[in-house]
Phi, psi and omega in degrees: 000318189301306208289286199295351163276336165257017152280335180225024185318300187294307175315316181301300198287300204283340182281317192269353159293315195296296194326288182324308178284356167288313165297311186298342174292310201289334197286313197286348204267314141351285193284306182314324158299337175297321185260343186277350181291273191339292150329292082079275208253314186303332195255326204233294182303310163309322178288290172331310195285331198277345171302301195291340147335288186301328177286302179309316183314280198300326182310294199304329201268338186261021158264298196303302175340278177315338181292291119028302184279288179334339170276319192282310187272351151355148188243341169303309217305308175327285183328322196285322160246031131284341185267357165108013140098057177303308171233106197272333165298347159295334184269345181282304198295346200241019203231304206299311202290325150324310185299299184283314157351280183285350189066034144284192192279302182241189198203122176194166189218113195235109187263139176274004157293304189248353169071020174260137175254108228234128142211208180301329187294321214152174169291123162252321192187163176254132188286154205234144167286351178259002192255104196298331149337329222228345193292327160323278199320330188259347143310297153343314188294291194260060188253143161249002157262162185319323206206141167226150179292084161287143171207130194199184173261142153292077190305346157299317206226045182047045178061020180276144169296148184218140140280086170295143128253104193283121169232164207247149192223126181263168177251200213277328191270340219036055176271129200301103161257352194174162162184146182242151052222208213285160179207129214247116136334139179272342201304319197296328181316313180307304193324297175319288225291343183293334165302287170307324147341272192309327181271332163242020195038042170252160177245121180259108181234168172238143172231163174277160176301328193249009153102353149337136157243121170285317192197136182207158169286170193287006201225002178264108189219324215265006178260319168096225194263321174264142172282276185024298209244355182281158185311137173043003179251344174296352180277328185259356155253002146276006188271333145333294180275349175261009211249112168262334197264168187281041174235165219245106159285123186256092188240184203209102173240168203221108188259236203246338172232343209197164170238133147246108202287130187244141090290129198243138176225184199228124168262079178307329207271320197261343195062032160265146158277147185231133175241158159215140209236114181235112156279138185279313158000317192261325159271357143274348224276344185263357174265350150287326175315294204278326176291346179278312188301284186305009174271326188262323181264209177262124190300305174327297165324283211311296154358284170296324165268000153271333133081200180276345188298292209314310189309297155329298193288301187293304204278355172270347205276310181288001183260322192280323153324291177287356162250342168282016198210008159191157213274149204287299182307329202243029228341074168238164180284118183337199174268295177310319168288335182294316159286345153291308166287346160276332163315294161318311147006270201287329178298319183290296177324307163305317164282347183244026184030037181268174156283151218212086184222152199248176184244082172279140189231115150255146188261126148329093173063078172251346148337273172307353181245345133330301186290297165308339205237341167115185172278322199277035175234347109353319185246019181243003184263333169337288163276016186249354155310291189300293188320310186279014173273333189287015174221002163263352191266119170341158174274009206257307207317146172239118166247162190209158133314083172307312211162145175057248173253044173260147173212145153225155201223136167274112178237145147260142184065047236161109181274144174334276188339314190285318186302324182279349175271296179324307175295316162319310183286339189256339155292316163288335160276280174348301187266018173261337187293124179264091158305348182280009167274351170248017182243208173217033154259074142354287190257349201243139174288132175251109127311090168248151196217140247181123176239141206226119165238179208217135209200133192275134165281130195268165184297132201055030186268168170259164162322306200270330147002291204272297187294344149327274187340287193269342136333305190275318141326273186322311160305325172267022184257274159005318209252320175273012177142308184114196162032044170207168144263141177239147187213159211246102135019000000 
């Protein structure tokens, strides 16, 4: 030992300097990141998502404004309830049309002469000074600016919360007669916040002047209903709540495992608060990583193998995409991608009441056509299939690769009848279709026919439910003959 430290002394020392100063680099390299992360995520990354919010809000909110004056100053509308409000069906039919026209929820009219409350539908109801319901209009009544933003239930639209723009509508001397217009779903707002959740792991809510949270994304739970009253955040929300003006507070609460950096701004337009939320813990959690990984090897290696990793992983990440979400023979969308989107589907039909109906596609003796002609005129016919349904089918329309010789097809907005027509006609170009010009039967005619059955999604149906339905539709087409459509009750 004596012998190999004084041949390799300087060497022994100069190896316990580098180590040392190499830990002492990953330790100072560490902290200073740790605190420019922090810093970071409080000054710079929150306040951008919470800009960006607040820019979908004011986007979402100033075209409904303008629609909104345009209804007050309107000169039908004036008129109309000056000359007394005669024929409500004009006013229901010019409410109705407004409504659909801009894609709002709602529509509305309210006269301060008879207190009757016009929306698309019809009269709904006469507003009473005595009804805390009704107290918005009389606020409204004495407003000195044209128009305000409100969010309350919609008694039109089944107490769902909205966003009104109340605008106040004078007559040609500029006397207080009334007030209109519109009123805006929260969904899209939920959608943003959810986005942004899943996109940047942060949690986004809005609270109310008394610390209520009104709207928040799915990953927001461990707060309960009141900040007030949430875990390590009750310290930090009145200061929260008292902040009115359109600046951005860079705050901090501490729970039972973690710190969380908050930023918070005041949504005059909404009287809301917008908080965004970063635990640090999940962003610090890679920089413990790596100082444990540079402690046993060489910051070079790692250096070089994370890289040639990034590199690799960016130029293959957009190719395993596209192959995990469509079938290779036919480049239409697989099965599996196909149930993410039909899911959505079935939600958005429900919620936008439209009809929602699928397409099951079997190829007739497809079998037999393998067996004669071999697979690879199996698979041109596979794919000339796949061509004509995308160009006999709506732009709206979704078709995928169930499996084998299977296709299923998504019509949207698309009543039993029309779906059952769609098909029909796709059945009929199919079996009109000469496949031997995409094959190498040249001279000899190919004929294929296809039997479909077809099935509307009825309310609170499930997936496999609907997908049952046009099975059991396909079978009694398979079972008649073939070359046909059937479609299910």
């Amino acid at each position: 030992m004596r012998k190999f430290l004084r041949q390799y002394g300087l060497l022994v020392w100069l190896s316990l300097i580098l180590i040392a100063g190499f830990i002492g680099v990953l330790l100072v390299g560490y902290l200073i990141s740790r605190d420019a992360l922090q810093q970071g995520i409080a000054e710079q990354s929150l306040p951008i998502t919470g800009d960006n919010i607040y820019s979908e809000i004011q986007k979402d909110i100033l075209r409904p404004v303008f629609v909104s004056s345009q209804m007050a100053q309107d000169t039908f509308v004036r008129d109309w309830l000056i000359d007394g409000e005669q024929d409500t069906a004009l006013i229901i039919k010019y409410l109705k049309e407004i409504k659909t026209k801009n894609n709002a929820i709602s529509s509305f009219l309210v006269s301060d002469l008879t207190r009757q409350y016009y929306h698309a539908d019809g009269a709904l109801k006469t507003i009473s000074e005595s009804a805390v319901r009704d107290q918005w209009f009389f606020r409204v009544r004495k407003l000195k600016t044209p128009y305000e933003t409100n969010v309350d239930l919609d008694m039109a639209n089944r107490d769902n919360m909205t966003i009104f723009i109340n605008y106040r509508i004078l007559d040609y001397s500029g006397k207080f007669i009334g007030v209109t217009g519109i009123g805006l779903t929260l969904d899209t707002m939920k959608r943003q916040i959810d986005s942004y959740q899943s996109r940047f792991h942060r949690n986004i809510y809005f609270v109310d002047s008394k610390g209520n949270i009104v709207l928040a994304g799915s990953a927001v739970k461990r707060l309960g209903n009141n900040i007030l009253n949430g875990t390590g955040i009750s310290g930090i929300a009145p200061q929260i709540l008292a902040n009115k003006k359109n600046d951005s507070l860079h705050l901090a609460y501490d729970t039972e495992n973690d710190r969380v950096l908050v930023n918070s701004r005041f949504i005059p337009e909404l009287g809301w608060h917008l908080l965004v939320e970063q635990e640090l813990g999940n962003e610090l959690k890679p920089l413990h990583d790596m100082l444990a990984i540079d402690a046993a090897i060489s910051a070079g290696i790692i250096l070089l193998v994370l890289t040639m990793v990034l590199l690799s992983v960016r130029r293959y990440q957009k190719r395993i995409e596209k192959t995990a979400a469509t079938d290779q023979l036919t480049s239409l969308m697989n099965r599996h991608a196909f149930d993410f989107v039909f899911a959505n589907a079935l939600l958005d039909s429900e919620r936008s009441r439209q009809p929602l109906c699928i397409a099951l596609i079997d190829i007739d003796f497809f079998k037999k056509v393998n067996d004669k002609h071999g697979h690879l005129v199996g698979d041109h016919v596979l794919k000339e299939i796949a061509m004509i349904a995308k160009r006999s089918l709506r732009e709206s329309d979704v078709i995928c690769r169930w499996g084998g010789e299977e296709f299923l097809i998504l019509l949207k907005n698309c009543t039993l009848e029309k779906a059952t027509s769609i098909a029909e006609n796709l059945r009929n170009t199919i079996a009109n279709n000469d496949f031997s010009r995409t094959t190498d039967l040249a001279k000899k005619r190919l004929a294929i026919t296809v039997s479909m059955g077809v099935a509307e999604c009825k309310t609170n149906e499930t997936e496999d439910s609907v997908f049952d339905r046009a099975d059991v539709a396909l079978y009694q087409a398979k079972e008649n003959g073939r070359n046909s459509v059937y479609f299910s009750e």
